[in-house]
MARBA-3410 file (N, C-alpha, C, O; in Angstrom, 1 decimal):
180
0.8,-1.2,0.0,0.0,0.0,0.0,0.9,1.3,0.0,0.4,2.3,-0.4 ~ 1.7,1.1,0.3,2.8,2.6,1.0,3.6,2.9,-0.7,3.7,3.9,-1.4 ~ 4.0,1.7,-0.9,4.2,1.7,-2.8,3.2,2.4,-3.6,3.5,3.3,-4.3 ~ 2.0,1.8,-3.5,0.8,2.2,-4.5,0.8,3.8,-4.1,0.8,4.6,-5.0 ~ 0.7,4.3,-3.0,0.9,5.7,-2.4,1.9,6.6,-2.9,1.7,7.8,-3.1
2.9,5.9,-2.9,4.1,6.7,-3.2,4.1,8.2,-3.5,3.9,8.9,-4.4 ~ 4.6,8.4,-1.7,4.0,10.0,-1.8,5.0,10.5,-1.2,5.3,9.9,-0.2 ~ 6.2,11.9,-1.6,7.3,12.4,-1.0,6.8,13.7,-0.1,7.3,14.8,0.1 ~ 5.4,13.0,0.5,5.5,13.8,2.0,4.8,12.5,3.1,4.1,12.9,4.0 ~ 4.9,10.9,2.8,5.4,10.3,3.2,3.6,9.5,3.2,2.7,10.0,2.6
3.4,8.3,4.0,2.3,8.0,4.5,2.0,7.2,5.0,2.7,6.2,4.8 ~ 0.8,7.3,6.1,0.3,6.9,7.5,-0.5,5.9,7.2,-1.4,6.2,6.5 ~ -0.6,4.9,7.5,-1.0,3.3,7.5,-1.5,2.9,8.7,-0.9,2.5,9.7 ~ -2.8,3.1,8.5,-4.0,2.1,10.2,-4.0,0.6,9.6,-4.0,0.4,8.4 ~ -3.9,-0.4,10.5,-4.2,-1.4,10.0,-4.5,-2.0,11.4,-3.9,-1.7,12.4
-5.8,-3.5,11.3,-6.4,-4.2,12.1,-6.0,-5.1,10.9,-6.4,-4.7,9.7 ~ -5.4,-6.3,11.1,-5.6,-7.6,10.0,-6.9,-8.4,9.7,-7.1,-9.2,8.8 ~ -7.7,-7.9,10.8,-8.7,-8.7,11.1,-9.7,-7.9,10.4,-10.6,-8.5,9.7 ~ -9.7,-6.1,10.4,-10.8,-5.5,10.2,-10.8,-5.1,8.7,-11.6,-5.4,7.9 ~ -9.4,-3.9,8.6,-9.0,-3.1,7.3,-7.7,-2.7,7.3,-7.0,-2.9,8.3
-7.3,-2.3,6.4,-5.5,-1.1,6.3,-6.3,-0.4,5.5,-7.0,-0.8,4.5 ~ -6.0,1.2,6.0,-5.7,2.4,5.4,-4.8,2.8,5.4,-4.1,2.4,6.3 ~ -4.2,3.6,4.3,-3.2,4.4,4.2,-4.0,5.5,3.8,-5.1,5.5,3.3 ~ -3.1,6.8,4.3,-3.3,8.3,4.4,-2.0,9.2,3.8,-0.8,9.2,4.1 ~ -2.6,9.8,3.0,-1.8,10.5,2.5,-1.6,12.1,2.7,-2.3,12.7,2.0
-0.7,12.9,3.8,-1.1,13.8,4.3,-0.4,14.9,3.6,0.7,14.7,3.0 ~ -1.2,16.3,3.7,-1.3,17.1,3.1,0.5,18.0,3.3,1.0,18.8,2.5 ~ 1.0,17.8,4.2,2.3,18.2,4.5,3.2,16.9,4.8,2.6,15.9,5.0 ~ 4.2,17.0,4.8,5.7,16.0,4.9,5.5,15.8,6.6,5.5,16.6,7.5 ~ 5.1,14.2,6.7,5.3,13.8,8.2,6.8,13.8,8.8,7.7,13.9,8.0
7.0,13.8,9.8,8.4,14.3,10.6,9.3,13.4,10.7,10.5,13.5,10.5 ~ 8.6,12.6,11.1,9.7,11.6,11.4,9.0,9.7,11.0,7.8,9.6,10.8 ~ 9.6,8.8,11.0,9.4,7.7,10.3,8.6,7.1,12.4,9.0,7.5,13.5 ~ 7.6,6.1,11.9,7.7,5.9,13.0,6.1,4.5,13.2,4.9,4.6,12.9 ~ 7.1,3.2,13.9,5.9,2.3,13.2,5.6,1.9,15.1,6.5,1.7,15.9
4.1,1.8,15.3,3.9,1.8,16.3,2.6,0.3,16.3,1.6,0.2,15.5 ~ 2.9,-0.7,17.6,1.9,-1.7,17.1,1.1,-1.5,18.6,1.9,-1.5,19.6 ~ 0.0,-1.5,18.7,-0.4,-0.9,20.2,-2.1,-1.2,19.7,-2.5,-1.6,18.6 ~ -2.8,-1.0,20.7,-4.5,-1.2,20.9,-5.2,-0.4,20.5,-6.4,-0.7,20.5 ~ -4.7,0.8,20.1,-5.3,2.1,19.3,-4.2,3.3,18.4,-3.1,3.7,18.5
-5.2,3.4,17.5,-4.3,4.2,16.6,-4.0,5.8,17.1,-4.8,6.6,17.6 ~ -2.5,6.2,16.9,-1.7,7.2,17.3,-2.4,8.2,16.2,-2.1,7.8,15.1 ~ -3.3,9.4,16.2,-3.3,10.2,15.6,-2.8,11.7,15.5,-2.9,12.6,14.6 ~ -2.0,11.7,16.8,-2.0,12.5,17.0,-1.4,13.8,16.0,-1.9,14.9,15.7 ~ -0.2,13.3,15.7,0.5,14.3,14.3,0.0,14.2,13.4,0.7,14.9,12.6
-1.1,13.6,13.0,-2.0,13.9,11.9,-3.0,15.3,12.0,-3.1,16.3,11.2 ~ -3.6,14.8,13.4,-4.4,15.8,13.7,-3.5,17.2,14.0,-3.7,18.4,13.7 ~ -2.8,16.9,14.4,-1.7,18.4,14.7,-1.7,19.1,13.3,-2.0,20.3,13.3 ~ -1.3,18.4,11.7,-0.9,19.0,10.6,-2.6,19.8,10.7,-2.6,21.1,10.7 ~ -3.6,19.4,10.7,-4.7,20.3,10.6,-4.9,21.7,10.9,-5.7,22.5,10.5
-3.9,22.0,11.9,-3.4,23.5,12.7,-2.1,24.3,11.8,-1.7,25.5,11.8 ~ -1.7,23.0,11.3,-0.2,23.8,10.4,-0.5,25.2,10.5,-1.7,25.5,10.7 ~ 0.3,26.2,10.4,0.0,27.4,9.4,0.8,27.7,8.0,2.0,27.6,7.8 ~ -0.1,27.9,7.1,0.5,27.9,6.0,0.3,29.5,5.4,-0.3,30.4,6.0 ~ 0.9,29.7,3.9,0.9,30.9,3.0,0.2,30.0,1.8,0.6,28.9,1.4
-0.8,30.4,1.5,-1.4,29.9,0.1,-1.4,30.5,-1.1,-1.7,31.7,-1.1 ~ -1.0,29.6,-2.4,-0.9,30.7,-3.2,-2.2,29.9,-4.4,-2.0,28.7,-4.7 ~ -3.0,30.4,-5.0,-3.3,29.6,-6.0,-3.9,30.4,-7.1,-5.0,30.9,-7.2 ~ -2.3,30.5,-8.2,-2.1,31.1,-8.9,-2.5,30.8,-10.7,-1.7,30.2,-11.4 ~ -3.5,31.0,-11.0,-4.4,31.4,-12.3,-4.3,32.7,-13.3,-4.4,33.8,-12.8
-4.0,32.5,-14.6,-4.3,33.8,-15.5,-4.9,34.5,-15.0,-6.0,34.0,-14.6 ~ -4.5,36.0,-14.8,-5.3,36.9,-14.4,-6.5,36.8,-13.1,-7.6,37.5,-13.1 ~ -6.3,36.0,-12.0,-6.7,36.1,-10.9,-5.9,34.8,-10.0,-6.0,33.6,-10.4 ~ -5.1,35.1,-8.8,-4.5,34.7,-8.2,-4.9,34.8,-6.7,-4.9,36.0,-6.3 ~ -5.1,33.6,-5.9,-5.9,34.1,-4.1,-4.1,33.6,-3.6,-3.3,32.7,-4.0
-3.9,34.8,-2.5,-3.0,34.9,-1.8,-3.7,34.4,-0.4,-4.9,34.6,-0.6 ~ -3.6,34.1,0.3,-4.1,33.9,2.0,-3.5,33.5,2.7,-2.7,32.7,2.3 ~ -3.4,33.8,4.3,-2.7,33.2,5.3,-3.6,32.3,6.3,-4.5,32.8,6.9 ~ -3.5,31.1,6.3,-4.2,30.1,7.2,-3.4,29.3,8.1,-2.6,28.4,7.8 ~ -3.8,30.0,9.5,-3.5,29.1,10.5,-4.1,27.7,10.7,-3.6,26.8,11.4
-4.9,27.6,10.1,-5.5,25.8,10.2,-6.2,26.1,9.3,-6.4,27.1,8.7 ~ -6.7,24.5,9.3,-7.9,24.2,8.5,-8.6,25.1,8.7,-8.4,25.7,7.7 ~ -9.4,25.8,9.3,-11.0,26.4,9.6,-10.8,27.7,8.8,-11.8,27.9,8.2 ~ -10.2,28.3,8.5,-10.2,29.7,7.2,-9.4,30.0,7.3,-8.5,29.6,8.0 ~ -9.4,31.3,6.4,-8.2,32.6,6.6,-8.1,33.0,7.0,-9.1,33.7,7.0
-6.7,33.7,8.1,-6.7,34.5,8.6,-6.5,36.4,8.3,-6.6,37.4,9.0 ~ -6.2,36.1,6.8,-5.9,37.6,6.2,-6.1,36.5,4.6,-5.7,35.4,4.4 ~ -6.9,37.3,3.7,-6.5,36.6,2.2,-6.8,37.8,1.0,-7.7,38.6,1.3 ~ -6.1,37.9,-0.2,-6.2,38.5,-1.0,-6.5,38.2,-2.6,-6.3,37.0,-2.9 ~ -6.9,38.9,-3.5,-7.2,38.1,-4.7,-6.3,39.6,-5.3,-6.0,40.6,-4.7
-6.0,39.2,-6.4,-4.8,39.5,-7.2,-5.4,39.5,-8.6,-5.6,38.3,-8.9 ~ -5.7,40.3,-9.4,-6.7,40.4,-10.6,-5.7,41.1,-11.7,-4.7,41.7,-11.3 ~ -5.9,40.9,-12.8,-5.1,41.2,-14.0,-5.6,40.7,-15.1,-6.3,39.7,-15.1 ~ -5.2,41.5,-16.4,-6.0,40.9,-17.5,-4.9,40.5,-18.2,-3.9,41.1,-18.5 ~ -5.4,39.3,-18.4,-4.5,37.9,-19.2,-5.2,37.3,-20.3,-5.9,36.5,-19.8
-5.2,37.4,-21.3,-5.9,37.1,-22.6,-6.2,35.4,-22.7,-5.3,34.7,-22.4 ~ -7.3,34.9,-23.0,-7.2,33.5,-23.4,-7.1,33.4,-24.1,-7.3,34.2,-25.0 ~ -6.2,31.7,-24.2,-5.4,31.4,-25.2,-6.4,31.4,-26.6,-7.6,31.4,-26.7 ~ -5.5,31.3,-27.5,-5.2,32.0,-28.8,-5.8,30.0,-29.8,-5.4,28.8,-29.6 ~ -6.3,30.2,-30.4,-6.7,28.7,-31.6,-6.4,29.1,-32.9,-6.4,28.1,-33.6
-6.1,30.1,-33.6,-5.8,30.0,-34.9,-4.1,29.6,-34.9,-3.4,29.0,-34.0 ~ -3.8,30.0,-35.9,-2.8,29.2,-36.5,-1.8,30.4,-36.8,-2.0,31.6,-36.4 ~ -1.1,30.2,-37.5,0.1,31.2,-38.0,0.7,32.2,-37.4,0.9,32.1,-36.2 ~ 1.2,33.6,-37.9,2.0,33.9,-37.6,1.3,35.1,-36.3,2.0,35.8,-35.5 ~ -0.5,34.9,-36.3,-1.0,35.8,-35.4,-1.4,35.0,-34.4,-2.1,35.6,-33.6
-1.2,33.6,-33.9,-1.1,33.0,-32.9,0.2,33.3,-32.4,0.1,33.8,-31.3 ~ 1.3,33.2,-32.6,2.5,33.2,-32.3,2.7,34.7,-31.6,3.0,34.9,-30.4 ~ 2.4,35.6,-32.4,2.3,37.3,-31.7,1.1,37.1,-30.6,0.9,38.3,-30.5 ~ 0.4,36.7,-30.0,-0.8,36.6,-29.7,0.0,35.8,-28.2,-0.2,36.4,-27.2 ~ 0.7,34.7,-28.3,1.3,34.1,-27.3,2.2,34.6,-26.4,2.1,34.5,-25.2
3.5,35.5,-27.5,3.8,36.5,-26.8,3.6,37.3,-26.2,4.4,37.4,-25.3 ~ 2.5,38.2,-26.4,1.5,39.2,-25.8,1.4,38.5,-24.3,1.8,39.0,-23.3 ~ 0.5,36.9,-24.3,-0.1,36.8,-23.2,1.3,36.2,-22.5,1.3,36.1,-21.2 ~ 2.0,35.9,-22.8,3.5,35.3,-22.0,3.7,36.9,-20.8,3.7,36.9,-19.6 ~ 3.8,37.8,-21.8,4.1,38.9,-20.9,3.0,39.5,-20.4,3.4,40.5,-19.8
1.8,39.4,-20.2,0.7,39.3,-19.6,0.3,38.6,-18.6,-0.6,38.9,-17.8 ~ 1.3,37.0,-18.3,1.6,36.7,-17.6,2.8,37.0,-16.7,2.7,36.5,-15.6 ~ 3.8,37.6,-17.0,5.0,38.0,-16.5,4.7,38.9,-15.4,5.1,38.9,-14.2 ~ 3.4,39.7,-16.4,3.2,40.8,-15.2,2.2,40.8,-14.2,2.1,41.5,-13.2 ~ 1.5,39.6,-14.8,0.4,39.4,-13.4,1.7,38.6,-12.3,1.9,39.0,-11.1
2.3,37.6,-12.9,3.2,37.3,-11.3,4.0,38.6,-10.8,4.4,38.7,-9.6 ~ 4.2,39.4,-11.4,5.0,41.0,-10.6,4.2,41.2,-9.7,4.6,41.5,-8.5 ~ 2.8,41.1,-10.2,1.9,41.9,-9.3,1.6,41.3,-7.9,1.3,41.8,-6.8 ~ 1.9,39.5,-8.4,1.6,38.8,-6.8,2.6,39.1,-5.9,2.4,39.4,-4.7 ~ 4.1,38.9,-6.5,4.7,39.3,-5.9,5.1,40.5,-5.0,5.7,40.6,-4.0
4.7,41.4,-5.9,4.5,42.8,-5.3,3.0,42.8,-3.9,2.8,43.8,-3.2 ~ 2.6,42.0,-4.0,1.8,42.3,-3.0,1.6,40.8,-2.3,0.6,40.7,-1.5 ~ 2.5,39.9,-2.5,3.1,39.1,-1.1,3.4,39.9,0.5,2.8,39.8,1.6 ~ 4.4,40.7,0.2,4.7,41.4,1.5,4.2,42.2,2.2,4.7,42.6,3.3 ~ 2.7,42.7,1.4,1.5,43.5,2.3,0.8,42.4,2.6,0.4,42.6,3.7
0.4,41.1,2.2,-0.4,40.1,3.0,0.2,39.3,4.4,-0.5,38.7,5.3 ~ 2.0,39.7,4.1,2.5,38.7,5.2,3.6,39.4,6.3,4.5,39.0,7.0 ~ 2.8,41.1,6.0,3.2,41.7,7.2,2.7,41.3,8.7,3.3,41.9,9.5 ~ 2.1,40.8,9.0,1.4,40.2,10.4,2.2,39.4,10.7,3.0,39.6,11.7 ~ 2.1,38.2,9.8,2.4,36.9,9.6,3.7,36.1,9.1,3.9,34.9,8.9
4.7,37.4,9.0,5.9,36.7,8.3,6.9,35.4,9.0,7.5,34.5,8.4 ~ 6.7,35.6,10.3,7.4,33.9,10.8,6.0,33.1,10.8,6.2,31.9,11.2 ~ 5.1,33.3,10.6,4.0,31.9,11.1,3.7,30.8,10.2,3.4,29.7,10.7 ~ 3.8,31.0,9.0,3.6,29.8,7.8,4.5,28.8,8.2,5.4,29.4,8.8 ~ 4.8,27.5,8.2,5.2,26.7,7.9,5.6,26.0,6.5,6.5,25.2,6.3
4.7,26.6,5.5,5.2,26.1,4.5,4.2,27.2,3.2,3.3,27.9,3.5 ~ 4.6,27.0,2.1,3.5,27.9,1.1,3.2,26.8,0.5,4.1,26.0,0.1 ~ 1.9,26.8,0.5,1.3,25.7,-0.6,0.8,26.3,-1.8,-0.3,26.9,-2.0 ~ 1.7,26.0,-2.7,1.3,26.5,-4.3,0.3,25.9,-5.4,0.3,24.7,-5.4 ~ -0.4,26.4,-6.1,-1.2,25.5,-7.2,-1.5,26.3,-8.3,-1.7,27.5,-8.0
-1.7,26.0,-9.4,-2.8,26.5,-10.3,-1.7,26.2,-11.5,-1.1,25.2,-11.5 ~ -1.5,27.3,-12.5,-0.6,27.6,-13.7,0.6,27.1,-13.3,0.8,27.4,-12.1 ~ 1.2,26.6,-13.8,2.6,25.8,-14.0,3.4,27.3,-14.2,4.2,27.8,-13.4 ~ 3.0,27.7,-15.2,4.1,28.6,-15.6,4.0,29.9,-14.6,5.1,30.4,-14.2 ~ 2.9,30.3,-14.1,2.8,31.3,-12.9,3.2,30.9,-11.7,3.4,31.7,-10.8
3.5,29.4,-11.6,4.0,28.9,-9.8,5.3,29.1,-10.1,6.0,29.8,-9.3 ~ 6.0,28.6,-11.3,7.2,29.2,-11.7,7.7,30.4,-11.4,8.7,30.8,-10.8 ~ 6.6,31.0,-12.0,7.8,32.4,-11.5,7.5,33.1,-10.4,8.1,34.0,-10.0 ~ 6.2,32.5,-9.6,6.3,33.4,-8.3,6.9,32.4,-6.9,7.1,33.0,-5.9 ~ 7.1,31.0,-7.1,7.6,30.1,-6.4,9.2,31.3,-5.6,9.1,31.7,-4.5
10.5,31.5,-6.6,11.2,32.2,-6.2,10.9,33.0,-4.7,11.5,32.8,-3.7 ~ 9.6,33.9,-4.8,9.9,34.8,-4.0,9.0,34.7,-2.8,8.4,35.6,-2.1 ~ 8.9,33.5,-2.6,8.2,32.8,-1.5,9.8,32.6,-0.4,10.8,32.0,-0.7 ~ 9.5,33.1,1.0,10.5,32.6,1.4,10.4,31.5,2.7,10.6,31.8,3.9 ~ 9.9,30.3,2.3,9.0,29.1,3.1,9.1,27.7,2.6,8.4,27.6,1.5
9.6,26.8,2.8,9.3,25.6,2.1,8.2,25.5,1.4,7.0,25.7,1.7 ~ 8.9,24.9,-0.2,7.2,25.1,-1.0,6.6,23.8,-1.4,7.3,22.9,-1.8 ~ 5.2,23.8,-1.2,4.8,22.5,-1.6,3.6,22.8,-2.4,2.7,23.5,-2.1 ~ 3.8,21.9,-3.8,2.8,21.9,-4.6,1.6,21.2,-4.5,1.5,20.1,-3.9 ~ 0.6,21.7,-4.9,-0.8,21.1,-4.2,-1.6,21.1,-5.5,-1.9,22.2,-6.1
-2.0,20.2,-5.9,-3.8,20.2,-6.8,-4.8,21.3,-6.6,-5.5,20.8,-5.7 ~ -5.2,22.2,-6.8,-6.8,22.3,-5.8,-7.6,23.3,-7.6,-7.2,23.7,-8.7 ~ -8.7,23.3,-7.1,-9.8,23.4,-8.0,-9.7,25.0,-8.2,-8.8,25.4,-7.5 ~ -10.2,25.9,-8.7,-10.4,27.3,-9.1,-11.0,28.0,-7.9,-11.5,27.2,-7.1 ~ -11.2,29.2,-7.5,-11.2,30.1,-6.0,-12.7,30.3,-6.5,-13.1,30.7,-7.6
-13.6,29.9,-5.1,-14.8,30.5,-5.4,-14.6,31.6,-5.1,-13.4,31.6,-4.9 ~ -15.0,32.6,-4.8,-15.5,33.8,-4.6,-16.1,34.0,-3.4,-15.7,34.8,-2.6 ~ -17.3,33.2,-3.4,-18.4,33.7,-2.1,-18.0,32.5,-1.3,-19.0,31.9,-0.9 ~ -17.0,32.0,-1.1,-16.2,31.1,-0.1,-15.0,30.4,-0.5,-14.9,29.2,-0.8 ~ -13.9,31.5,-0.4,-12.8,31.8,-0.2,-12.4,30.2,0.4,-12.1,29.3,-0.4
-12.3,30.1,2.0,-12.1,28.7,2.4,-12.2,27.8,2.1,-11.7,27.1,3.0 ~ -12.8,27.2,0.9,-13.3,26.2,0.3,-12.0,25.6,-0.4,-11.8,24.4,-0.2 ~ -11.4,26.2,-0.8,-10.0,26.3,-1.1,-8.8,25.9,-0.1,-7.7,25.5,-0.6 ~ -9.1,25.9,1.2,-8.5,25.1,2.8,-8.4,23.9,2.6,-7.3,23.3,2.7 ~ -10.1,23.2,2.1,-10.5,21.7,2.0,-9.5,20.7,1.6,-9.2,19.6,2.1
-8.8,21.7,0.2,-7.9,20.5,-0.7,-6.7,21.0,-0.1,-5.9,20.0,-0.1 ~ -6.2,22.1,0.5,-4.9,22.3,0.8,-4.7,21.5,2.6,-3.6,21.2,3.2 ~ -5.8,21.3,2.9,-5.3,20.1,4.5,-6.2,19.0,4.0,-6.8,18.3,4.9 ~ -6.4,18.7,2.8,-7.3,17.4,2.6,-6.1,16.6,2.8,-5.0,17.0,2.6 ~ -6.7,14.7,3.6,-5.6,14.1,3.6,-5.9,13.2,2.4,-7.0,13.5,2.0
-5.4,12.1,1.6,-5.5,11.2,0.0,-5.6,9.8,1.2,-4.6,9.2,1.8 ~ -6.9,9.4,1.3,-7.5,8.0,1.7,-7.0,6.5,0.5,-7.3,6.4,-0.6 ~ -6.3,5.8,1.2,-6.5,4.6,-0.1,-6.8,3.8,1.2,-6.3,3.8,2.3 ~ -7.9,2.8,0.3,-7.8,1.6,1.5,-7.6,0.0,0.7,-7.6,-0.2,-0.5 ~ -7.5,-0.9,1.4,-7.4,-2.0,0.6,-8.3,-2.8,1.4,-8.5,-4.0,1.0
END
């Protein structure tokens, strides 16, 4: 199971032979290696990662949410980051090509802008993250990854609602269930 998981922030395995084995796949790098055989399951550093504090970044063409979350339960300070970024381009020739350009540096400058306004979201907050959890555009975690100064971990998560901001928490402390 720990194979089929193969996860480089490591994973947590319940098992009864009698009942089930889960393995858990947690949302941050567990600490230390540690196999314990006893009458009840140890949760306790699982449940702790739920409190983490993290820096979120989940960066999208022309709109990017910045936020600071001390745990799971919401944000403590969060920001959206807006810019106009052209969608991509379907014809062909030499005005796709000019057209890609354009939005390359349309993205260049939407990450200026996150990064320009990183250090007004994490004035409060500058030692409390433990780590930035990044997601969205490949090429925008690229260039704003740099100026993150936190261990960075890349994360999946879905597009920022709007009228619930937190919703966005779910997949950044979701833990990846496999059972057998």
């Amino acid at each position: 199971m720990a194979k089929r998981a193969s996860s480089d922030r490591g994973v947590a395995i319940f098992s009864d032979p009698h009942l089930f084995t889960l393995a858990l796949v947690p949302p941050f790098p567990l600490k230390k290696d540690e196999a314990t055989w006893a009458g009840s399951f140890r949760t306790g550093p699982l449940r702790e990662m739920l409190e983490t504090p993290v820096l979120v970044v989940a960066a999208h063409a022309g709109e990017t949410v910045l936020g600071v979350a001390l745990g799971g339960e919401g944000f403590a300070e969060h920001a959206v980051v807006r810019s106009t970024v052209k969608e991509k381009h379907t014809k062909g020739g030499w005005s796709q090509k000019r057209f890609e350009r354009l939005r390359e540096e349309d993205i260049r400058q939407h990450a200026d802008l996150v990064k320009e306004r990183l250090p007004r979201l994490l004035e409060s907050y500058r030692s409390i993250p433990a780590y930035a959890v990044v997601s969205g555009d490949p090429t925008l975690v690229k260039l704003i990854a740099p100026a993150l100064d936190f261990p960075v971990l890349e994360a999946k998560t879905g597009r920022f609602n709007r009228n619930n901001p937190n919703e966005l928490l779910e997949e950044v402390y979701g833990f990846i269930c496999l059972r057998r």
